[in-house]
C-alpha positions, -999 to 999 in steps of 0.1 A, spaced: -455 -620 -41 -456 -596 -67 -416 -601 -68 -419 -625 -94 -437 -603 -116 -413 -572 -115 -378 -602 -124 -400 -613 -153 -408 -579 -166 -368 -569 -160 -358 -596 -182 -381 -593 -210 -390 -561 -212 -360 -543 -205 -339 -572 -218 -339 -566 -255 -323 -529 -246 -297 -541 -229 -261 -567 -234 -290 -595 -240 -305 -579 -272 -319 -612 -286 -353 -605 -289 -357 -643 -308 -341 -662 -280 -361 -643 -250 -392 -649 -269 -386 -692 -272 -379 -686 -236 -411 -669 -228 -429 -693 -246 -414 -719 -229 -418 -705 -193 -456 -703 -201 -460 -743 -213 -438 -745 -180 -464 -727 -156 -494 -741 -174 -478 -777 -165 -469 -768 -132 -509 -758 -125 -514 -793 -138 -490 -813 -125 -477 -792 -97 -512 -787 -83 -526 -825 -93 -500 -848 -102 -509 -852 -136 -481 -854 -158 -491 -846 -193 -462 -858 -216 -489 -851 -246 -489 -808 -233 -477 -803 -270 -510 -814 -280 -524 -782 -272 -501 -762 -281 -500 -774 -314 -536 -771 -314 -535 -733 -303 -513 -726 -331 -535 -743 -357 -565 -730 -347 -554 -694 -347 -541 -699 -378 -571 -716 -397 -591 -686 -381 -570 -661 -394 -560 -676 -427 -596 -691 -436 -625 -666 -415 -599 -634 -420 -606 -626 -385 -584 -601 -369 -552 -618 -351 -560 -608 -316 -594 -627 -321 -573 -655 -338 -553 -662 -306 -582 -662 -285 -593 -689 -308 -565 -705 -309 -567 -710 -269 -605 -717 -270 -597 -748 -296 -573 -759 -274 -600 -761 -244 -622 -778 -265 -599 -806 -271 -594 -808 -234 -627 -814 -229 -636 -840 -250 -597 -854 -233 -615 -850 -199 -621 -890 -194 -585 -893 -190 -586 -879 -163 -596 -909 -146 -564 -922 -154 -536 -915 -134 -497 -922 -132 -479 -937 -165 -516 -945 -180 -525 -909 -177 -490 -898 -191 -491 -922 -219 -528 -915 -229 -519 -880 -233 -488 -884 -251 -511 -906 -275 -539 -878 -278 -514 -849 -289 -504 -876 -316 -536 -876 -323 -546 -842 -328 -514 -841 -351 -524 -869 -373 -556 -849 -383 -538 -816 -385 -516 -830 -409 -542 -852 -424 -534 -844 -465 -576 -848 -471 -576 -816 -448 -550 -797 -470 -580 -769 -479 -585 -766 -442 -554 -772 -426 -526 -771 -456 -520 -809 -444 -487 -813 -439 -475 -787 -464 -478 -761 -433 -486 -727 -428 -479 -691 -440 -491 -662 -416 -467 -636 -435 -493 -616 -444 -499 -610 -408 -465 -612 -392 -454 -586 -365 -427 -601 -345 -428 -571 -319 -467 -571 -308 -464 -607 -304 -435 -603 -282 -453 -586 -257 -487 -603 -261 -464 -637 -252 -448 -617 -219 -484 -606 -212 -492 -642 -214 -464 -654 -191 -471 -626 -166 -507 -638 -165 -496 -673 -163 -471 -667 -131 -497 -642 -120 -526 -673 -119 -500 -696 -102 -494 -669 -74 -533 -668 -69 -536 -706 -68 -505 -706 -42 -525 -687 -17 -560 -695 -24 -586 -719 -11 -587 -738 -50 -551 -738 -50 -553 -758 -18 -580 -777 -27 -557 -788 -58 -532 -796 -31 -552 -817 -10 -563 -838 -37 -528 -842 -50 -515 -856 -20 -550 -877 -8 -581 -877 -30 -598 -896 -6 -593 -877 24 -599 -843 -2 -632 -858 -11 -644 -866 22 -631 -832 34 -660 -816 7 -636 -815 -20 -658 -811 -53 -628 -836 -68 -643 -839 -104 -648 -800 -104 -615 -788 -93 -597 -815 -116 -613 -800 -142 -609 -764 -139 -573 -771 -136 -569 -793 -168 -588 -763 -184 -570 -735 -173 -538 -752 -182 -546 -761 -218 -554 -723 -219 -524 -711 -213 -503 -739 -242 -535 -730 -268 -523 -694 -260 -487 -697 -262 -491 -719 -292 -513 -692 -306 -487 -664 -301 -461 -688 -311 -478 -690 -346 -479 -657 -351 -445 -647 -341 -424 -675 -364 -451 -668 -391 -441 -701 -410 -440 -736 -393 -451 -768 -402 -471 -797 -380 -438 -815 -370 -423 -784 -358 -460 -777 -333 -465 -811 -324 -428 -815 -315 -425 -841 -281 -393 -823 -270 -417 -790 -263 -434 -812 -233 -404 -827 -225 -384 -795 -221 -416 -781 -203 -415 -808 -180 -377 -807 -171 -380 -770 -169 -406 -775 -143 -389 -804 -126 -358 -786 -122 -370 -753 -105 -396 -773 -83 -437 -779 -90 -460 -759 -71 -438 -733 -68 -439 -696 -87 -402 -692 -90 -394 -729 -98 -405 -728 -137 -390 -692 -137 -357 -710 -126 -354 -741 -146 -368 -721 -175 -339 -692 -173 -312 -713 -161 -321 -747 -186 -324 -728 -215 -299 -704 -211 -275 -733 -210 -297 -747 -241 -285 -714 -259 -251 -722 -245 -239 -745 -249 -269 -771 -267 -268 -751 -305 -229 -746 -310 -220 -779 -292 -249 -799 -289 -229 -836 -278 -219 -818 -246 -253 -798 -243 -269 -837 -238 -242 -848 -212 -244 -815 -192 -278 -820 -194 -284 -854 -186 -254 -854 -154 -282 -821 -146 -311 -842 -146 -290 -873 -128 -280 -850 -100 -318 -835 -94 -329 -869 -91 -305 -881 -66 -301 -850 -45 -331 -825 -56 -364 -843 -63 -383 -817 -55 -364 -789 -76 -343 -763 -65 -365 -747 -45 -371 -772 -24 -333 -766 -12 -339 -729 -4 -372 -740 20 -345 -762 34 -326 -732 39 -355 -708 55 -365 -739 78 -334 -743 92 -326 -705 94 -360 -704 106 -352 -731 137 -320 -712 146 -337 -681 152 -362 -701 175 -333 -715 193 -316 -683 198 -349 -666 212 -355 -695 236 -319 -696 250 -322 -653 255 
């Protein structure tokens, strides 16, 4: 299971050496792969779809940057603030989780707007800078926070390998696909909802975090952007929920045709993308790697026959 690990560290590691010297472009894609993984632990391991994720990434960025900006503390404690705010904010969220379906995905989507109404709140300017964003020049360094953000997706793919083979990952699982049966199983359902809504705000408070300190200059529209959860989510969709390699698919493959294709020609970026999405729906529900279990099942079932006819 490790194999995951080693891919990611090929491509971004070694990847900025190499014919893909883009160190700009594999860093939004790192960034996105980890709002990816921290949805799939929600949503993959739930069924919570959070279309408000941005909310803590946004908040992440914020926090680490009011830390850093207004308490001068160093930026490695800054980012660690960044993802504790954000885990703050998901618990005072944690009543939604009584929600579920659309009502769930919709409350979220209204508490990331939210948090970016008081970010950008104008009376906050001394705090915040309002809407008039923010400047973290003095600190930039574009190449520690390139690896503290592959560090972060390595954890992140690292926790979603642990959850795929232990007893809280299939307690997540269980109570996914039947709370009630969960529950009655001696399934601690409020606990184990919890821990996973925390764990996955983490990891966007981190990645905003990071994020802030790699771009150095950004602005509350540009953090509290919807298309960052809705990317996310379509990343995750794509490569399959629940899965390790499934955001590590749609993330590589979605984006790389983002970079494609979406910036020099972005009219035929949205078509490609949309017949994409069309076709998953139809043919794929369950991602791409739903079709490779397909695959092992049925290679699995020949090999079976062929042993019981010898």
């Amino acid at each position: 299971m490790g194999l995951p690990l080693i891919v990611l560290v090929l491509i971004f590691a070694v990847g900025p050496y190499t014919v893909f010297n883009n160190p700009a472009t594999l860093f939004q894609m790192m960034a996105f792969l980890a709002l990816a993984q921290g949805i799939n632990v929600l949503y993959g391991f739930t069924g919570y779809l959070p279309f408000g994720y941005v909310g803590f990434f946004g908040a992440g960025a914020y926090g680490a940057s009011v830390v850093v900006l207004q308490l001068h503390w160093p930026v490695l404690l800054g980012i660690l603030a960044g993802g504790v705010i954000a885990v703050l904010i998901s618990v005072i969220l944690l009543p939604m989780l009584r929600l579920s379906g659309a009502y769930f995905a919709i409350g979220s989507l209204a508490a990331a707007e939210i948090v970016y109404n008081v970010v950008a709140n104008p009376n906050l300017q001394k705090v915040t800078n309002g809407p008039y964003g923010i400047n973290l020049a003095p600190v930039f360094n574009a190449t520690l926070s390139y690896w503290l953000m592959l560090v972060l997706v390595l954890v992140a793919v690292a926790f979603v390998i642990w959850l795929r083979r232990s007893s809280f990952g299939f307690s997540l699982l269980a109570l996914r696909d039947d709370p009630v049966s969960a529950g009655m199983a001696g399934v601690n359902i409020v606990r184990t909802r919890t821990l996973a809504w925390l764990a996955s705000a983490l990891i966007a408070g981190l990645a905003g975090a990071i994020y802030a300190w790699h771009i150095s200059v950004f602005y509350p529209n540009s953090v509290f952007d919807l298309n960052i959860s809705i990317f996310a989510i379509v990343f995750t969709l794509f490569g399959g929920r629940a899965t390790v390699w499934g955001p590590i698919i749609g993330t590589v493959v979605l984006y790389g045709l983002y970079n494609w294709i979406g910036i020099s020609t972005p009219q035929y970026f949205q078509l490609v993308y949309g017949l994409l999405i069309v076709a998953l729906v139809l043919f794929l529900p369950n991602g791409v790697m739903s079709l490779i279990g397909r695959r092992r099942k049925s290679r699995q079932v020949e090999q079976k026959g062929a042993v019981m006819n010898v």
